[in-house]
Every structure is written in C-alpha cells, then in structure tokens.
KOLLUM-37444 format. One line per field, with one value per residue (C-alpha): residue number from 1; residue in three letters; x, y, z. Coordinates in Angstrom, 2 decimals. Last residue first. Layout:
<sites>
num c(NUM | ...) $
residu c(Ala | ...) $
px c(X | ...) $
py c(Y | ...) $
pz c(Z | ...) $
</sites>
This chain:
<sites>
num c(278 | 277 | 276 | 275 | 274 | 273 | 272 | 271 | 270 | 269 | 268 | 267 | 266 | 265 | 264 | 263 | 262 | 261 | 260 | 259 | 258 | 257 | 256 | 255 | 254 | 253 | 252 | 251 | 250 | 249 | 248 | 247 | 246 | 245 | 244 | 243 | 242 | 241 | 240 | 239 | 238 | 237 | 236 | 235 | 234 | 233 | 232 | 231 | 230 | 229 | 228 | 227 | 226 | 225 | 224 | 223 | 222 | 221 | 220 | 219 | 218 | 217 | 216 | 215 | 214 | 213 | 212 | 211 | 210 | 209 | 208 | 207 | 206 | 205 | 204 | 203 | 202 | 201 | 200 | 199 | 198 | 197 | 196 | 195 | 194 | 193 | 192 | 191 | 190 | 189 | 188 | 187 | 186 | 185 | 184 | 183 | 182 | 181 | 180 | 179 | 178 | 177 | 176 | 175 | 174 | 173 | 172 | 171 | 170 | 169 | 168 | 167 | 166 | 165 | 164 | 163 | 162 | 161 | 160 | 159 | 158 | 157 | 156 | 155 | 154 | 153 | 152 | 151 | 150 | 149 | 148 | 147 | 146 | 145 | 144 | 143 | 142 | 141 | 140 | 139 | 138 | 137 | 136 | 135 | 134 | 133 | 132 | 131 | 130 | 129 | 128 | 127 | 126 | 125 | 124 | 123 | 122 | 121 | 120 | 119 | 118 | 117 | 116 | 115 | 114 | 113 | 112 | 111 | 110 | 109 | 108 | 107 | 106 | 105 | 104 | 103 | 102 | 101 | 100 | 99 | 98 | 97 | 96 | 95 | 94 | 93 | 92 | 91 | 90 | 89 | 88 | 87 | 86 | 85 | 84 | 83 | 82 | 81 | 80 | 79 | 78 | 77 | 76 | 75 | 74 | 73 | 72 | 71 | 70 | 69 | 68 | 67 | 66 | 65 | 64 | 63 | 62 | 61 | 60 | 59 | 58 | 57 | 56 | 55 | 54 | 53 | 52 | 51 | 50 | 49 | 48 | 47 | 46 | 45 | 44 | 43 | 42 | 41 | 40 | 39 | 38 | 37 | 36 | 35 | 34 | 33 | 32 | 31 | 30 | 29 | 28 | 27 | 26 | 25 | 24 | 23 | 22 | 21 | 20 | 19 | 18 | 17 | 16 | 15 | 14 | 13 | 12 | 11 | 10 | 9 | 8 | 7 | 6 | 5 | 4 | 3 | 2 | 1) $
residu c(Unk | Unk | Unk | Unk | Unk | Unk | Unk | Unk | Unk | Unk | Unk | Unk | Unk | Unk | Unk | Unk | Unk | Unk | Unk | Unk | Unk | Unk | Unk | Unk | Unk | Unk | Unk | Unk | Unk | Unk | Unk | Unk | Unk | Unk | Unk | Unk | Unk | Unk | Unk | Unk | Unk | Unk | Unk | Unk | Unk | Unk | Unk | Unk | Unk | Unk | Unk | Unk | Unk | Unk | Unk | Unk | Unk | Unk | Unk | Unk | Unk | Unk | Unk | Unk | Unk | Unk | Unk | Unk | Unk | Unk | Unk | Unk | Unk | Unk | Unk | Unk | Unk | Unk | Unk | Unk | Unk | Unk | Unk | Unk | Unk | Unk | Unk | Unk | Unk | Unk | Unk | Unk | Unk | Unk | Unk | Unk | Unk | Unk | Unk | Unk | Unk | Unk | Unk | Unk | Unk | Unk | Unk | Unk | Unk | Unk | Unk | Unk | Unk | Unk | Unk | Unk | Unk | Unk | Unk | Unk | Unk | Unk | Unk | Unk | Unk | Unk | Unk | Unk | Unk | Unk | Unk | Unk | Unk | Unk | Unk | Unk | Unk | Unk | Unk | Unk | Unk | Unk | Unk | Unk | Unk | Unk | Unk | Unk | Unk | Unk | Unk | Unk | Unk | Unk | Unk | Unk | Unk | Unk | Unk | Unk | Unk | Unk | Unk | Unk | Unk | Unk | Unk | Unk | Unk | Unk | Unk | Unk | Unk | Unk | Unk | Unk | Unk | Unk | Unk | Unk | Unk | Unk | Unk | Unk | Unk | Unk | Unk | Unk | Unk | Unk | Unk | Unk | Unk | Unk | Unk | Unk | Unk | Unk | Unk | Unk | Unk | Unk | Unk | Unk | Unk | Unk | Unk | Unk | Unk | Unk | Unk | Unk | Unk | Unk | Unk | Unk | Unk | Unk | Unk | Unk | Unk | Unk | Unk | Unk | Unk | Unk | Unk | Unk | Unk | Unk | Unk | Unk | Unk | Unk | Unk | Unk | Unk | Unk | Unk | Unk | Unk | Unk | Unk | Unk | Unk | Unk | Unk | Unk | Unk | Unk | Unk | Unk | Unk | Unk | Unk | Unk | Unk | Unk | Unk | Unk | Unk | Unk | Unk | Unk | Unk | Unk | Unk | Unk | Unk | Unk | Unk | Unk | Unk | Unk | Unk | Unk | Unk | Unk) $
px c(12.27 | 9.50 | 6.85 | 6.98 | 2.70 | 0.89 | -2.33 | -5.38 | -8.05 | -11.64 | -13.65 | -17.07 | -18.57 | -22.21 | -24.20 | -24.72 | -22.83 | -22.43 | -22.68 | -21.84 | -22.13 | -21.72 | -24.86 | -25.47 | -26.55 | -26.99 | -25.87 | -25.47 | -23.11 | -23.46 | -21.29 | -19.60 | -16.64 | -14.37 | -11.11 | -8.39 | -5.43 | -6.72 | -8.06 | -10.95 | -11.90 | -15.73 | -16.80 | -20.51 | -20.31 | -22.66 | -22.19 | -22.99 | -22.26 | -22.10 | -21.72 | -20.56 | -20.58 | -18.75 | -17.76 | -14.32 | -12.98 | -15.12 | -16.52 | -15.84 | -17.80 | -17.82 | -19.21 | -18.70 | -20.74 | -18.96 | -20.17 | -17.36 | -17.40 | -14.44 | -14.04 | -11.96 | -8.52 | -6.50 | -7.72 | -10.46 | -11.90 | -15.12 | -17.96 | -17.05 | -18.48 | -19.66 | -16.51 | -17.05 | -16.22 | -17.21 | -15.48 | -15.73 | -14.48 | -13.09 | -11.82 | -11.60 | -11.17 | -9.27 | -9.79 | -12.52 | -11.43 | -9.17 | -12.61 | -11.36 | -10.78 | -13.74 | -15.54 | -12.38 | -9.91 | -7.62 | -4.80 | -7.06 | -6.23 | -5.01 | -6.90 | -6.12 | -7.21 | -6.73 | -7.33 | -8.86 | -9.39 | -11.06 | -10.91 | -13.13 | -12.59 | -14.63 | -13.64 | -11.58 | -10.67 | -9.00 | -8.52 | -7.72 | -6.38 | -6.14 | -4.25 | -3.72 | -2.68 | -4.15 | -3.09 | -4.36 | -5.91 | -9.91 | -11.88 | -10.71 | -9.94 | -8.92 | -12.41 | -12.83 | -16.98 | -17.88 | -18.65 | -17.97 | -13.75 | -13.22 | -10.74 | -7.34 | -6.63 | -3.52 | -3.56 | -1.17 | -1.39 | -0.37 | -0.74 | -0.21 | -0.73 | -1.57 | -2.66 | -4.66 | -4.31 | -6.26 | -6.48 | -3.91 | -2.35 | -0.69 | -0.40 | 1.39 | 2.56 | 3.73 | 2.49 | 3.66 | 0.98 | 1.81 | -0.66 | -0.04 | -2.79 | -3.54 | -5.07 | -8.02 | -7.55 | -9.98 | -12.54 | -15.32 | -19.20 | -18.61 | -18.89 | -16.51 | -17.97 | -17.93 | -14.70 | -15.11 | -17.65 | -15.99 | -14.12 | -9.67 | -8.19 | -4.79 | -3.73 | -0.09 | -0.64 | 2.26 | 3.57 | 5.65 | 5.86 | 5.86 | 8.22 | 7.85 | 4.24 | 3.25 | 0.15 | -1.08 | -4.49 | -6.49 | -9.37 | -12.21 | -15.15 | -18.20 | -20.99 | -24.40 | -26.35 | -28.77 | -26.69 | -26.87 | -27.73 | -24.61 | -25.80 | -22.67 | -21.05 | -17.72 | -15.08 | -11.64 | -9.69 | -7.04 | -3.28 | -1.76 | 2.29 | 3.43 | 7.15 | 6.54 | 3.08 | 0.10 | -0.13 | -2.28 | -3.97 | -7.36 | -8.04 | -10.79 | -13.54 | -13.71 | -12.01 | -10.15 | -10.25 | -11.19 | -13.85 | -17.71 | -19.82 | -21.08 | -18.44 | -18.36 | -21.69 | -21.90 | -19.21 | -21.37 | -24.74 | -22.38 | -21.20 | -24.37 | -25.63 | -22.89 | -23.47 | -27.47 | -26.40 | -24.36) $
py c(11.21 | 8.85 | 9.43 | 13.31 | 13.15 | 9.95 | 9.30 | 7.51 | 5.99 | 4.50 | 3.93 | 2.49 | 1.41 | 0.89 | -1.11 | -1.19 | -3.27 | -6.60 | -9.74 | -6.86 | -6.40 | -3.47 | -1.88 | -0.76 | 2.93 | 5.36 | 2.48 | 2.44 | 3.43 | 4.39 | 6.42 | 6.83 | 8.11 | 8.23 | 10.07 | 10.49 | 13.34 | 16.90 | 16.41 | 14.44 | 14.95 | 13.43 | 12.43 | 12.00 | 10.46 | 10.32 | 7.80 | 7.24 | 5.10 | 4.54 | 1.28 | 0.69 | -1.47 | -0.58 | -4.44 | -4.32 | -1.61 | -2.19 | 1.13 | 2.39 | 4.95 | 6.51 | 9.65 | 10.75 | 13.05 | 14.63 | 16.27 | 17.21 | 17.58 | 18.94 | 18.35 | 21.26 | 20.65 | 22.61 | 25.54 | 28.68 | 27.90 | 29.40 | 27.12 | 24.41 | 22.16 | 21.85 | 21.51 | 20.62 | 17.86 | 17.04 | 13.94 | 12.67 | 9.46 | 7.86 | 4.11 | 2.75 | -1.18 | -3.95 | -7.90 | -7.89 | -9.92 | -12.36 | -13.36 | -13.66 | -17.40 | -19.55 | -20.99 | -22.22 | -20.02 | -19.60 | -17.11 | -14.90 | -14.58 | -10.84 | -7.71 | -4.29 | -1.58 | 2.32 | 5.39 | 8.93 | 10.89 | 14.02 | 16.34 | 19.18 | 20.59 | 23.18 | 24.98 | 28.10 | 26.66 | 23.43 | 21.58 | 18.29 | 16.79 | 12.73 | 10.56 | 6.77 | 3.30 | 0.09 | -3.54 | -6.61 | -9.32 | -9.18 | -9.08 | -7.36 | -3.58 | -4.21 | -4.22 | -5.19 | -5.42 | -8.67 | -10.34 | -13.42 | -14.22 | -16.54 | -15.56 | -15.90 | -11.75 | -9.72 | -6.06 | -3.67 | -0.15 | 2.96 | 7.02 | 9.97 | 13.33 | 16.92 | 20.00 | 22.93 | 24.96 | 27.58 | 29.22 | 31.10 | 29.94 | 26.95 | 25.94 | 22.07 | 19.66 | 16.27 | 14.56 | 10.85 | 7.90 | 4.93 | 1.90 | -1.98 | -4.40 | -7.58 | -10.86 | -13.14 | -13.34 | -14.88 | -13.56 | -16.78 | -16.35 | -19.79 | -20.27 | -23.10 | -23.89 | -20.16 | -19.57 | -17.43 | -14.53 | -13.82 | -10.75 | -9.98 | -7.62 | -6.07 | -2.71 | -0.89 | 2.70 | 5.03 | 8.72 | 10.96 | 14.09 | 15.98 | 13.25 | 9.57 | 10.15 | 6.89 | 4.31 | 0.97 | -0.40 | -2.83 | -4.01 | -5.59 | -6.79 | -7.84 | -9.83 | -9.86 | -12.93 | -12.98 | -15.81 | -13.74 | -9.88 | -10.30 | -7.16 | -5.11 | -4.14 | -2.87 | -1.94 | -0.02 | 0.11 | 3.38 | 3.42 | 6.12 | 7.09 | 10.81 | 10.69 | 13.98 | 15.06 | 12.81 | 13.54 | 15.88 | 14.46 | 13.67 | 9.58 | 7.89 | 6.12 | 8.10 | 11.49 | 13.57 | 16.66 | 19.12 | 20.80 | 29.32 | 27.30 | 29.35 | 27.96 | 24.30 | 23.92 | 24.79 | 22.07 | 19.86 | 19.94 | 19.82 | 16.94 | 15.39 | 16.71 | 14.46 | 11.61 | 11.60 | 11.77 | 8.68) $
pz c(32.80 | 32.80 | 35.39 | 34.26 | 34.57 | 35.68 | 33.82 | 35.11 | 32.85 | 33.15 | 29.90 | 29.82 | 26.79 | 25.73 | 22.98 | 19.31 | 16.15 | 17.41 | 14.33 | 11.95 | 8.17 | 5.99 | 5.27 | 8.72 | 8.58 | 11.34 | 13.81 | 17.64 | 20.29 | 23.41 | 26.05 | 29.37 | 29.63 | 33.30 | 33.63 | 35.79 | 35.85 | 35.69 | 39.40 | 37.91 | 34.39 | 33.48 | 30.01 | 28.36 | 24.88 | 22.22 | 19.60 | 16.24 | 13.21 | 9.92 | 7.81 | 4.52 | 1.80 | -1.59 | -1.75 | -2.87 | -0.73 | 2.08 | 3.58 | 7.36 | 9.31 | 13.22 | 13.88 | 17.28 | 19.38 | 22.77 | 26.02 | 28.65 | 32.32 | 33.98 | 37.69 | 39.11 | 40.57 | 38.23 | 39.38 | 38.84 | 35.86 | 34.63 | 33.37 | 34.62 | 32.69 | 29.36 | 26.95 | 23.85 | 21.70 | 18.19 | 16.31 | 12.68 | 11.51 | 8.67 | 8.27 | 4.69 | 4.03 | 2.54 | 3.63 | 1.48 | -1.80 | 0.31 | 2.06 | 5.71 | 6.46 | 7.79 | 10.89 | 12.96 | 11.97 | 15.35 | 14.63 | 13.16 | 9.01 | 8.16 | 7.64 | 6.25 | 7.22 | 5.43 | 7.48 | 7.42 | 10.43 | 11.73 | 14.57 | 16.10 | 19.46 | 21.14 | 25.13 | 23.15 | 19.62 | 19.14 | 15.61 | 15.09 | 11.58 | 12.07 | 9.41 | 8.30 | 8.87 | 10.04 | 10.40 | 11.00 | 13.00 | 13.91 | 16.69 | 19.40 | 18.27 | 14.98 | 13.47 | 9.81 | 9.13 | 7.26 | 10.31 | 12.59 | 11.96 | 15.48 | 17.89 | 18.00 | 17.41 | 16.34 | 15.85 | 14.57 | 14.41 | 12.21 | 12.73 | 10.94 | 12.80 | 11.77 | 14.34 | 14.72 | 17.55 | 19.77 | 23.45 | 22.54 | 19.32 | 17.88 | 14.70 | 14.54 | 11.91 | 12.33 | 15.06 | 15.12 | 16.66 | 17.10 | 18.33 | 19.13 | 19.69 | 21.38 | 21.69 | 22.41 | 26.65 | 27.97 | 30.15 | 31.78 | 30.23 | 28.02 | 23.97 | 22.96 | 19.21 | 18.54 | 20.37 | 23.59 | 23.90 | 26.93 | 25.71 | 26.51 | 24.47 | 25.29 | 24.73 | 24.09 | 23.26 | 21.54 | 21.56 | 19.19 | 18.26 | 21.91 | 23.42 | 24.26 | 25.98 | 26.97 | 26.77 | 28.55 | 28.08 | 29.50 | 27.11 | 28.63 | 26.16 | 27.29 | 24.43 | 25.75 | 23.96 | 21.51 | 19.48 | 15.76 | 17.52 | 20.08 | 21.82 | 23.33 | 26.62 | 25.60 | 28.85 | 27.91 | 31.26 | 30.93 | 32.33 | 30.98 | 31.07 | 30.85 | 30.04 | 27.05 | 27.27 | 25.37 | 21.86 | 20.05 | 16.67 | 18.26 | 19.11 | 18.64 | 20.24 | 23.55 | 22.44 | 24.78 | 22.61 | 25.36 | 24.66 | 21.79 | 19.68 | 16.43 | 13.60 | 15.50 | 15.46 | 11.70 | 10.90 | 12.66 | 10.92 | 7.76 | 8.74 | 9.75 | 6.04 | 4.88 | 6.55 | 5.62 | 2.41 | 2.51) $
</sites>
C-alpha cells in the first residue's frame, strides 16, 4: 500500500509539469464515444498460467456505440482456450460475455482542457471454471460491477481515475467449487496516465499518433483485506484518427490477492466508424 501511494503521488507530479489522448488500454476514461459512432475492437490476452505452466490466450471481440454525448455502451464476448479444468485443449471456445454502460454526468470543458464525471455498471456471465480468489469480469468470472471514473485532459496529458464495487455470481459450469459466499465482494480502483508522444505538431487529421500510457490497476476483497496491484505500460498507435493498435504488459506490484494468471501481454486492435448511426 505505500508503495501505491507514493506511485500516485509520482504521478500526480507528472501530470502538474507535463505539457495524451485518454484512450486507455485497460480502462476506460469518463468521455464517451461520439454520438452513432460504432467500434469494433479485438481484445487479445497472452498470459502465464503459473498453476498448469501453460500459456493461457484470450480473444475478446468487442462491439461498442456512441448513443449520444451522455451515454454509450460496449457489448464483448470472451472466448480463451484454457477450456474446463478437467477438458483442457488449445481449440477457442466461447466462455461467455459481458455487457458495459457508461453515463457521463458532469462535464468542464475548456480549450484544449476538460474534466469530466461518469458512472458506469456491467454484467458478466462466464461457464468456465472459478480458479482464483481475484474477481475478474472480463472472462473469468460472472457478475456485476458498478462505479465511477473522473478524467481530466489538459493539452496532450490525460489523467483519470475509477472506483468500483464487484460482485460475483456462481459460473454457469462449477466444476471445481462455488465462489466463497464470504468473498464474492470486492473494490476496483485504478489510476491511468496518458500522454501524447507523437506528433509533435499537428498538421491533419491523417497523422499517426503515438501515445505512451502507465496504468495502475488494484482491487481488495471486502472480507479478506487482500489485494493485489498492478502495472502496465502501454504503447498505442492512431491511424487516420479512426484505427488503433496497443500493445502492452502487465505484471504485479503486489499480489496478495490470489491469481492463477496475473502477468503477460495484450494486444488491442479497433476500428471506429463515425455518424454510422444516424
């Protein structure tokens, strides 16, 4: 814990003297997406099963839309061939899928600055096997989640922060054992730093922007009091103001709280179409 807060200290001082796009890899900033803009993205986790040694992939197609400036949502799918623990093969199958909705609710904005409020909620449901202690609604667990993101711009830096409360339910295939009623609650929170690198003076729309990012990435059991924290740089490319590639990897600060998988790299791909919904 105190090396989390001297990290966020570390950052709040970047912020003050940086001079960043809030795209964020593993979360998501408090903006919305503009009004009939639908995203495609392909989510991709490459990660070290560190109980069977074995690479766990992860493919999560993802659908999202811009229903107006408040509100927008992202419907995902999770497909991983890690397979049932007794049924373990390298073939995708599809485990599940999630719902987001996100509903900005207060806004500042400036030139070249803003600072904006959003609650959010999602539902997850999952049929593969409960492995860790750790809740994760993005492909391994059923649930629900719901909380609030503060993001704010200035010039090419972006800084945002969340707070949320999980919950999980029973997978829809229990084969090892039911989520200890005690620890299904837990306590998202996040920090993310973005900045824009590259280029360094726009002249159109058409310019690849490169962007450098650091998320911090933490959740607590309720009942338990363990916690892990995480990190992950993130390298991002904007083509033609419209596609996307990340890069990044992510690995623990502290790993209290219990994971099966909790370091390895993800690749995110994503192409939006402006005004296709009218």
């Amino acid at each position: 814990m105190k090396k989390l807060l001297l990290f966020s200290f570390f950052l709040c001082c970047c912020y003050i003297h940086l001079s960043a796009q809030e795209l964020f890899t593993y979360t998501e900033p408090a903006s919305n997406m503009a009004k009939g803009t639908l995203g495609f993205r392909l989510n991709s986790t490459l990660m070290k099963d560190e109980v069977e040694l074995e690479n766990n992939l992860h493919i999560n197609p993802e659908l999202m839309l811009g229903i107006s400036k408040k509100w927008m949502f992202h419907l995902e799918g999770f497909l991983s061939n890690r397979g049932l623990v007794t049924d373990r093969n390298n073939t995708l199958i599809a485990e599940g899928g999630s719902l987001y909705l996100k509903y900005r609710f207060y806004s500042i904005d400036e030139v070249h600055s803003h600072f904006r409020l959003a609650a959010f909620s999602k539902f997850s449901i999952n049929n593969s096997d409960v492995h860790q202690d750790a809740i994760d609604l993005n492909g391994y667990n059923s649930g629900y989640e719901m909380g609030f993101i503060a993001t704010k711009l200035q010039h090419k830096v972006a800084l945002s922060i969340s707070l949320a409360l999980l919950h999980a339910l029973d997978n829809k295939n229990e084969i090892n054992y039911r989520f200890p009623s005690k620890n299904r609650d837990a306590i998202n929170y996040t920090f993310s730093l973005g900045k824009l690198l590259l280029p360094k003076t726009y002249k159109d729309y058409n310019q690849t922007n490169m962007n450098g990012m650091l998320e911090i990435l933490c959740q607590t059991n309720i009942n338990t009091g363990k916690t892990y924290v995480d990190m992950a740089p993130v390298l991002q490319f904007i083509f033609l103001s419209k596609m996307r590639a990340d890069i990044s990897y992510r690995f623990p600060l502290s790993n209290d709280l219990y994971r099966s998988v909790s370091k390895g790299f993800l690749l995110r791909l994503e192409y939006n179409v402006f005004n296709a919904i009218k």
